[in-house]
Each structure stands twice: as structure tokens, then as C-alpha cells.
C-alpha positions as CSV (number, residue, x, y, z in Angstrom):
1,X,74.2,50.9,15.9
2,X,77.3,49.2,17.4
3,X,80.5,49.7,16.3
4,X,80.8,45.9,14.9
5,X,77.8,46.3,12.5
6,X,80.1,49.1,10.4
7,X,81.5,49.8,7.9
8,X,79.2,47.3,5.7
9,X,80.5,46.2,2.2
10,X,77.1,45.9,0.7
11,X,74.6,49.3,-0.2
12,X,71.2,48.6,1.3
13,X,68.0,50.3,-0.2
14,X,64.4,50.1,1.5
15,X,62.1,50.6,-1.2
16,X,58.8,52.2,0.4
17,X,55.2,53.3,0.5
18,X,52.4,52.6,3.0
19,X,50.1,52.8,-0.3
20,X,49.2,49.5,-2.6
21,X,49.3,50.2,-6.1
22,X,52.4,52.7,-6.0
23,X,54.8,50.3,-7.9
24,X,56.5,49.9,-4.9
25,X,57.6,46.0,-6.0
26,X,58.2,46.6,-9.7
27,X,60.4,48.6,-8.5
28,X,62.9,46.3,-6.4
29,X,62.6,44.1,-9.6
30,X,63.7,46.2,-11.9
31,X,66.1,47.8,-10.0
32,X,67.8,44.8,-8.8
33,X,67.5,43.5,-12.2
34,X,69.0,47.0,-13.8
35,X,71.8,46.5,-11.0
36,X,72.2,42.5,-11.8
37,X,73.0,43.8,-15.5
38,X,76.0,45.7,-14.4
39,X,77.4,42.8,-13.2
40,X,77.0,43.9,-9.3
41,X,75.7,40.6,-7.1
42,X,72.2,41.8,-5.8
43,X,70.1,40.3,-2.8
44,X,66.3,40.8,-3.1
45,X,64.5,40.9,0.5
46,X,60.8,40.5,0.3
47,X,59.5,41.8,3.5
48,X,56.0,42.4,2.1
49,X,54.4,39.3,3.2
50,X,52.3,39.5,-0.1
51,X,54.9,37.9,-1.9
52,X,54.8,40.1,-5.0
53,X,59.3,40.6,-5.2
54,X,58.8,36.7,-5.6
55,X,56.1,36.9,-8.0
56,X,57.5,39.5,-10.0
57,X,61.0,36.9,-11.0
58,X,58.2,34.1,-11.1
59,X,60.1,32.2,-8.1
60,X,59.2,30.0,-5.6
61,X,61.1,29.4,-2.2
62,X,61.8,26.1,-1.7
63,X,63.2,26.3,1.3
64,X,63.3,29.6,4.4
65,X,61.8,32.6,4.5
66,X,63.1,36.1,5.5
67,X,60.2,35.9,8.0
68,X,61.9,33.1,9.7
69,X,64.3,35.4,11.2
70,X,61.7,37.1,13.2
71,X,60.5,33.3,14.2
72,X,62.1,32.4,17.8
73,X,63.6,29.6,16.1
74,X,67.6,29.8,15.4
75,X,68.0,30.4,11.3
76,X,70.7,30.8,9.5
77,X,70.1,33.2,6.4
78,X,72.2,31.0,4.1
79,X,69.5,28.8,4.5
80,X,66.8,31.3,3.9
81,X,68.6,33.0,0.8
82,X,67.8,31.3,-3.0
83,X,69.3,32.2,-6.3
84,X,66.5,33.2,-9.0
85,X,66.6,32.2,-12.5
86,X,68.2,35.5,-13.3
87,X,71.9,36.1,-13.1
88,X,73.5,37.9,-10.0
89,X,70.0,38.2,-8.2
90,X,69.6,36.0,-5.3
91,X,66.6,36.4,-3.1
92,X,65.1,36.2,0.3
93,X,61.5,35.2,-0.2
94,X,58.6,36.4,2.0
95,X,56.5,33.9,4.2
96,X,52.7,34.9,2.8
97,X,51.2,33.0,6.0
98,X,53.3,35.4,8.4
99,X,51.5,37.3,11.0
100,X,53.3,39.9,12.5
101,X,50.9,40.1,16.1
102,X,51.8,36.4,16.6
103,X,55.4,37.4,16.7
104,X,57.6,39.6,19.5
105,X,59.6,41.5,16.2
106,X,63.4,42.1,17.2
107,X,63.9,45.3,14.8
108,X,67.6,44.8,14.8
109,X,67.4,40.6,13.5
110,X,67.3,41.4,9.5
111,X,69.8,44.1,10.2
112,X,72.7,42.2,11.5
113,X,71.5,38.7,9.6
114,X,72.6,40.8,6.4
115,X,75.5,42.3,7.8
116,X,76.8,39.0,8.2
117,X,75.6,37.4,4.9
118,X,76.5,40.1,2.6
119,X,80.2,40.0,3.9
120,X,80.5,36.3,3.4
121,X,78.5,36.3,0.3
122,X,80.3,39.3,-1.2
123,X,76.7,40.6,-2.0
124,X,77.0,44.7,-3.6
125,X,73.3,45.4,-3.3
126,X,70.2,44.7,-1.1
127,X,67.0,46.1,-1.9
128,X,64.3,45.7,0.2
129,X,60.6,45.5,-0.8
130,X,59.0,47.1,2.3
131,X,55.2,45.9,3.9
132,X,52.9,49.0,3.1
133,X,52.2,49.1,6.6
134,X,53.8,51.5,9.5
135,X,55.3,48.3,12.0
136,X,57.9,46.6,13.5
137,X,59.0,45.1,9.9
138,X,58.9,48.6,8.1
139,X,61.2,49.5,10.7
140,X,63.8,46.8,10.5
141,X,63.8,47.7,7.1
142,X,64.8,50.7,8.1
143,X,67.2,50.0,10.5
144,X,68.6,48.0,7.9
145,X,69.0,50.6,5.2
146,X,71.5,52.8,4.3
147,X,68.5,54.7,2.0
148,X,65.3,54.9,0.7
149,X,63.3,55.0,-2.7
150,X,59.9,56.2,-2.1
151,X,57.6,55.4,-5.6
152,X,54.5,57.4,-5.3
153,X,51.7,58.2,-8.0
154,X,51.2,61.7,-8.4
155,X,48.0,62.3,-6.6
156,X,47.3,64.6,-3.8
157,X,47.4,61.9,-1.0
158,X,50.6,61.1,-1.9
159,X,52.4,64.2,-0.7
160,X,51.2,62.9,2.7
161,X,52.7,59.2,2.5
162,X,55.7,60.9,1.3
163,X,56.2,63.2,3.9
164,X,55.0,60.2,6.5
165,X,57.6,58.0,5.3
166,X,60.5,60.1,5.2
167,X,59.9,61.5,8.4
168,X,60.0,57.8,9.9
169,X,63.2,57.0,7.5
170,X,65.4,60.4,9.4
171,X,64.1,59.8,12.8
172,X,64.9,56.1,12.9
173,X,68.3,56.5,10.8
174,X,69.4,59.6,13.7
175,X,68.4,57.0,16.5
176,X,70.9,54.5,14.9
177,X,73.4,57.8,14.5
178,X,73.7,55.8,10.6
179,X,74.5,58.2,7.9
180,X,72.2,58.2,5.1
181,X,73.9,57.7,2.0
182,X,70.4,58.5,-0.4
183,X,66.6,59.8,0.0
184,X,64.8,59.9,-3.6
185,X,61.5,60.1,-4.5
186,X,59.9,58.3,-7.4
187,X,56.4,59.0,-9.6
188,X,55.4,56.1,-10.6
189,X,52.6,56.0,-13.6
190,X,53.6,59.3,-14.3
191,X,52.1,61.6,-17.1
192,X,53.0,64.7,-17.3
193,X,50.4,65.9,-19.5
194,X,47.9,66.0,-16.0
195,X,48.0,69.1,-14.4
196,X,47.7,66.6,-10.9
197,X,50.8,65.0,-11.9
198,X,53.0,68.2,-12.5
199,X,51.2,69.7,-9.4
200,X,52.5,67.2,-7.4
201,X,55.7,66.8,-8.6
202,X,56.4,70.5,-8.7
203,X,55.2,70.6,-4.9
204,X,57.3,67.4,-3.9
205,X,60.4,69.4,-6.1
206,X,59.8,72.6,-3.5
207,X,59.7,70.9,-0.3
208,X,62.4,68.2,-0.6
209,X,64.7,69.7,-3.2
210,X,65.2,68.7,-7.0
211,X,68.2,66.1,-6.5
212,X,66.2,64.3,-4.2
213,X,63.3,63.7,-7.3
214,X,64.7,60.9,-9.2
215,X,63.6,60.4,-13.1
216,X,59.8,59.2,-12.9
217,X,58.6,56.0,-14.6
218,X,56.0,56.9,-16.8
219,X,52.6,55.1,-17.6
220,X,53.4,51.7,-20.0
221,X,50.9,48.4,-19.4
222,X,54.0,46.6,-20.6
223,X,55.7,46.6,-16.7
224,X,52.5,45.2,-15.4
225,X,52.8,42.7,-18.8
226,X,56.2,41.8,-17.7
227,X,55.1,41.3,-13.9
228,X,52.6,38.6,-14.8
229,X,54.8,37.0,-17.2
230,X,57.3,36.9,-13.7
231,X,60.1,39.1,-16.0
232,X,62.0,42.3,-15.3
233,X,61.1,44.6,-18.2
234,X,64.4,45.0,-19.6
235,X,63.9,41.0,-20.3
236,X,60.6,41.1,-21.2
237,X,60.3,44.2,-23.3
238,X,63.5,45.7,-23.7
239,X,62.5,48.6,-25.9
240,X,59.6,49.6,-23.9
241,X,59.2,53.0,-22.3
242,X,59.0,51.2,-19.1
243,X,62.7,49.8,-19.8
244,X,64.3,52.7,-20.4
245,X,62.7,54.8,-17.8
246,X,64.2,52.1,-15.0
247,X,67.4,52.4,-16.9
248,X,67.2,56.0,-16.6
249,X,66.1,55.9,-12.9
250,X,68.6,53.5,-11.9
251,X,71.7,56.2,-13.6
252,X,70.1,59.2,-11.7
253,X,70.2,56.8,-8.3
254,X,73.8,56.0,-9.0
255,X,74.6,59.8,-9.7
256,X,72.8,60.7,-5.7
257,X,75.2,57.6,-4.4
258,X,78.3,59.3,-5.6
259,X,77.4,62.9,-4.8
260,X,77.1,61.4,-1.1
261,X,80.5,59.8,-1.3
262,X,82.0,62.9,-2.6
């Protein structure tokens, strides 16, 4: 990474797992929604080119998309960028007619697009939603980030992903000599009373160390309620399990950032 591209105002999170179905984009929205709350000004990327970030704040681009920028076509992200009907979220929607083999990717494009946009914009926080697939945009996401949330189910395969993705996430972060200001895990559906789940967990706990294993989100139909109704759960069902677990989630997350500024 060059020397212009630091230090950068904004705290960028990839949010990642090559698996569908791992809560990966209910996730980025209630995260980005838990960090709206506080009053921090948060940019949602949707590099997934199923769309789901957009779907889950039930928006619609009406103008760029973040895929644009890998287009060789000269874009400005202002123009790509949209404010959602939620306060302090803003987001860059994905282009769900994108295909990445008709495209030369320039890994480094997103990176330096938000570097200039979050200093101009004052933006505090981008989270990524990540394509569960190992290419050229899961890496810009990762050249992007200053960390990233892995959500993972507890099953057996899991352990595997996890491992896969972190791996990636270190080697590519060392390349760009970037410190890495957070690494957490995440179970997702979680329920502790399966031996699998505590298996897992416990396993995960051993190998990458407990303050990396940030509080799980347990099993509630109301998040995937609140996805179709295009809500963050704290909107939609504020009392829910579902609400307070990303409540709780997004307090450990903030605890890792600190302990890596100390």
C-alpha cells in the first residue's frame, strides 16, 4: 500500500464467508444499522452481486453501482453512493447483472475509490458484504479492509471456510504491509444446546484464541422476518433475541477495536 492511501479516517470491515446461508448479509445490515444508531455515518458496500445488503434495507439503486468501478469506464463514487431510508447509512449497491470473467478486475480500484470518498464524505464506517466466492472482488475487499467478521454456522465444514478465509485475509493484509486492526469470528444460528454447535465453537475457541470469538447470534426466525420486510431487526423487532444478540455482537467488536488501539 502507498504511503498516500494512509492513515484513513474511516474503519473498514469485510464481512465474509465463501458459504451461502452463513448470515453473512444480515450481518452488514445489522451491523451497519447497530453502528448508524450510535450516531457514527456508515457506508454499506454490496460487493455480492446477489444484491441481498440492498435487499435487506429494501433499497433500490437508482443510479451506479459499486461494480462500475471495476467497469473501464471513468466513475466517480459520489455518483455510485445512495442514502437509504435509514439514518446515517448510505450505500453502494451491487450490479446483479455483473460478471466478473467479462471484466480485467484492478484489486486496488474499490480500495482507493473509498479512501477518497470516506475522507470527503466524513464517513466512520464501511462494511463490506463480501461475494461467497474466492476472486478478484473478494480480494479487493480485502485489500480494502482494515478487518474481518467471519459469520459461520457451527457445523463441521465450517472450521474449513474459516480457516480458508482467514488465511487469505493475513496473507493479502502482510502483502499490503496494512496492520490489521480486528479478526472475529461469528456463529451464526447458533444453539448451544447441540453438541455440533459447542464442538465447533470450542474447536474454533482453541485454534484462534477466545477474543477472537465474538458473541454468537443465536437461532430467531424474526432476522430472516425482518430481512423480507427490508428492516434491520432492531427496527423491526426490537425486543427480539436476534436484536439484542447484534447489539451484543456489535459491543464485543467495539471492545477488539480498542484493545488493538491500546
Amino acid at each position: 500500500m502507498t504511503d498516500s492511501l494512509k492513515p484513513r479516517e474511516a474503519f473498514i470491515l469485510a464481512v465474509a464467508n465463501r458459504k451461502g446461508g452463513s448470515g453473512k448479509s444480515t450481518t452488514v445490515v445489522n451491523l451497519a444499522w447497530q453502528w448508524a444508531k450510535n450516531k457514527q455515518k456508515v457506508l454499506v458496500v454490496d460487493l455480492d452481486t446477489q444484491g441481498h445488503a440492498s435487499v435487506g434495507f429494501k433499497h433500490h439503486a437508482t443510479s451506479g453501482f459499486v461494480h462500475d468501478l471495476f467497469r473501464k469506464k471513468v466513475v466517480s463514487f459520489d455518483e455510485i453512493v445512495q442514502e437509504t431510508s435509514f439514518a446515517n447509512i448510505s450505500i453502494a449497491a451491487a450490479d446483479t447483472h455483473f460478471y466478473q470473467n467479462d471484466h480485467e478486475i484492478d484489486t486496488s480500484a474499490l480500495e482507493q475509490a473509498l479512501h477518497v470518498y470516506c475522507r470527503k464524505n466524513r464517513i466512520e464506517r464501511v462494511i463490506i458484504d463480501t461475494p461467497p466466492t474466492f476472486d478478484s472482488l473478494l480480494v479487493s475487499a480485502f485489500r480494502a479492509a482494515d478487518g474481518i467478521v467471519v459469520p459461520f454456522c457451527p457445523h463441521f465444514l465450517a472450521e474449513v471456510g474459516v480457516k480458508q478465509l482467514t488465511s487469505l485475509f493475513l496473507k493479502i493484509a502482510s502483502s499490503n504491509q496494512k496492520p490489521i486492526s480486528v479478526l472475529g469470528l461469528l456463529p451464526t444460528m447458533m444453539d448451544l444446546r447441540k453438541n455440533l454447535h459447542k464442538r465447533v465453537i470450542a474447536s474454533l475457541t482453541t485454534q484462534f484464541g477466545k477474543k477472537m470469538l465474538l458473541r454468537g447470534i443465536r437461532e430467531n426466525v424474526a432476522l430472516a422476518e425482518a430481512f423480507e420486510a427490508g428492516k434491520p431487526i432492531g427496527e423491526f423487532a426490537p425486543k427480539s433475541k436476534g436484536a439484542m444478540d447484534y447489539q451484543l455482537m456489535s459491543e464485543d467488536l467495539e471492545i477488539l477495536l480498542k484493545l488493538e488501539k491500546t
